[in-house]
C-alpha positions as CSV (number, residue, x, y, z in Angstrom):
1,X,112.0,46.2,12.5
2,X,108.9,48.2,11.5
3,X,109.8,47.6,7.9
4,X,110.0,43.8,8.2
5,X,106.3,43.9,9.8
6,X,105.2,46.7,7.3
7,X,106.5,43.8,4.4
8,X,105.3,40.8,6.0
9,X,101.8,42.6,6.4
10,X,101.7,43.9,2.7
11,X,102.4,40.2,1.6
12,X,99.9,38.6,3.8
13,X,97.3,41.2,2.1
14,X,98.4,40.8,-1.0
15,X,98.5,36.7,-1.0
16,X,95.0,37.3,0.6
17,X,93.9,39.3,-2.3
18,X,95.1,37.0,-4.5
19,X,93.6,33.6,-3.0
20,X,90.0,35.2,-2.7
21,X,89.7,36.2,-6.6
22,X,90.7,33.2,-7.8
23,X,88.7,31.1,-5.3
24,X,85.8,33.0,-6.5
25,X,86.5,33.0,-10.1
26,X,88.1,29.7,-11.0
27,X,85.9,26.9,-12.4
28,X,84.0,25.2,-10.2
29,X,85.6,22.0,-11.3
30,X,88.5,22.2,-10.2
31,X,88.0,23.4,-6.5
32,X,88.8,20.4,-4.2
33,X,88.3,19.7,-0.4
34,X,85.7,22.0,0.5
35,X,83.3,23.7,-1.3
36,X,83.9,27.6,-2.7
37,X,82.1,29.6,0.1
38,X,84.2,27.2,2.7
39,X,87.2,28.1,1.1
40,X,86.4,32.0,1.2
41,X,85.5,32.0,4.4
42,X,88.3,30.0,5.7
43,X,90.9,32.4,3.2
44,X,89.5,35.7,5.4
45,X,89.2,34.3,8.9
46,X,92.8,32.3,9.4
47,X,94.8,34.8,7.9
48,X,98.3,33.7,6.7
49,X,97.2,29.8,6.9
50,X,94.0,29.9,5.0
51,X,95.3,31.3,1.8
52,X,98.4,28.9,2.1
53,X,96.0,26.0,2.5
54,X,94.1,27.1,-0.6
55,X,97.4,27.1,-3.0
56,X,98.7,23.8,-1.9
57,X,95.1,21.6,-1.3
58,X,92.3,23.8,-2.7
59,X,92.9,24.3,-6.2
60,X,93.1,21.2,-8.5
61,X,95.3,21.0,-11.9
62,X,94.6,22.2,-15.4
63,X,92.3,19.0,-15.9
64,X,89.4,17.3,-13.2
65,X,91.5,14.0,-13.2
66,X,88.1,12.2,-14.2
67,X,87.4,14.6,-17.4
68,X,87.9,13.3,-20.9
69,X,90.0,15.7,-23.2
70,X,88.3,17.4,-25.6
71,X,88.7,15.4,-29.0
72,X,89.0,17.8,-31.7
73,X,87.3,15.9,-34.7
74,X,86.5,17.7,-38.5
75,X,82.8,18.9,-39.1
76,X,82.0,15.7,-41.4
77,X,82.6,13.1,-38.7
78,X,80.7,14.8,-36.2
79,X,77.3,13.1,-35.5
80,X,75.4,15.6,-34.7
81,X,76.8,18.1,-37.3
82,X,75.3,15.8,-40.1
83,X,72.2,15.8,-38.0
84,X,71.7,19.0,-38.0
85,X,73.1,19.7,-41.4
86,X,70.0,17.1,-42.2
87,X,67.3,18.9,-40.5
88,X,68.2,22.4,-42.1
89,X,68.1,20.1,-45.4
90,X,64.4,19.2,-44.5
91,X,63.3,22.1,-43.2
92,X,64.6,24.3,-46.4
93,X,62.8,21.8,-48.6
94,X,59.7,22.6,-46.7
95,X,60.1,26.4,-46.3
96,X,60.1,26.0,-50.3
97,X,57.2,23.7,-50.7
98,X,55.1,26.1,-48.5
99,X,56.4,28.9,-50.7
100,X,55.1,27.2,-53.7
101,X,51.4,26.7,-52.6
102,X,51.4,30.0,-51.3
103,X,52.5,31.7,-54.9
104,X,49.9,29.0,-56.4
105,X,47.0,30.3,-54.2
106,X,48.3,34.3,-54.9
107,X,47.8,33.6,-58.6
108,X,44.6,34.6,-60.4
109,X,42.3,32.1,-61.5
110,X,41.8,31.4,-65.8
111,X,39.7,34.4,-67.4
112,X,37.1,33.9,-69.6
113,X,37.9,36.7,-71.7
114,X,35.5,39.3,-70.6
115,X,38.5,40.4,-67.9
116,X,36.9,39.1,-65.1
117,X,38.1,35.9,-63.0
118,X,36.1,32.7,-63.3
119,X,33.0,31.7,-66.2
120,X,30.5,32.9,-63.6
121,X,30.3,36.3,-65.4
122,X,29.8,38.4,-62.3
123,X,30.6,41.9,-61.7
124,X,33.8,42.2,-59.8
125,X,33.6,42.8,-56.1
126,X,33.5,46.7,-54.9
127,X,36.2,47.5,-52.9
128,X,35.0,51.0,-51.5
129,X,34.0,51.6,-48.4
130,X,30.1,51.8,-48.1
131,X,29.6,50.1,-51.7
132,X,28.9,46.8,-50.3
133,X,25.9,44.8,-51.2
134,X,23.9,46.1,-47.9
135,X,22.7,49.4,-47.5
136,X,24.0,51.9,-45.6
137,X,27.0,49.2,-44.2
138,X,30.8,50.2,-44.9
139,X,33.0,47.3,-45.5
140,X,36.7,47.7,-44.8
């Protein structure tokens, strides 16, 4: 007799086990009747009922009954696919304007054939520190 109540004990615990990880992992979805921290409490404290009640009423089917299935469509008919693949379009377009003014402002300017930049003819800039055009200063 001890074995039948050492078996009926090690299934309650083990059905027990059971109910309360998937009560606390399955999608929130598909949970029905009480909320999950209902069902977990009511799964610990009524011992052999609780986890039955949680396998026949609890736990819904695969699907929420009011859930649309997933409609599996190609790339090209998706809406907001070609929306986005539209605004990547404009934004590379963009990235490559900017890239152009930037590489027409890095460019020198025309030479009037002396080597320096410009027809004003002035010296070219210093670019040491302490050679700047005011005493005792030092540029970085």
């Amino acid at each position: 007799m001890a074995r039948v109540w050492f078996l009926l004990a090690l299934v309650v615990i083990v059905l027990t086990v059971y109910t309360l990880v998937e009560c606390a992992l399955i999608d929130r979805n598909r949970i029905r009747a009480l909320p999950r921290w209902a069902w977990l409490i009511v799964i610990i404290v009524v011992p052999v009922i609780g986890p039955a009640m949680w396998v026949l009423l609890g736990r819904g089917g695969r699907r929420d009954s009011g859930a649309r299935p997933a409609r599996s469509s190609a790339p090209d008919d998706d809406p907001e696919f070609l929306r986005r693949l539209e605004r990547e379009k404009t934004q590379q377009e963009r990235i490559r304007k900017l890239e152009r003014e930037l590489a027409d402002l890095d460019e020198p300017g025309p030479t009037d054939g002396t080597g320096t930049a410009g027809t004003t003819g002035a010296p070219p800039k210093k670019t040491e520190p302490g050679d700047g055009d005011v005493p005792d200063r030092r540029d970085a």
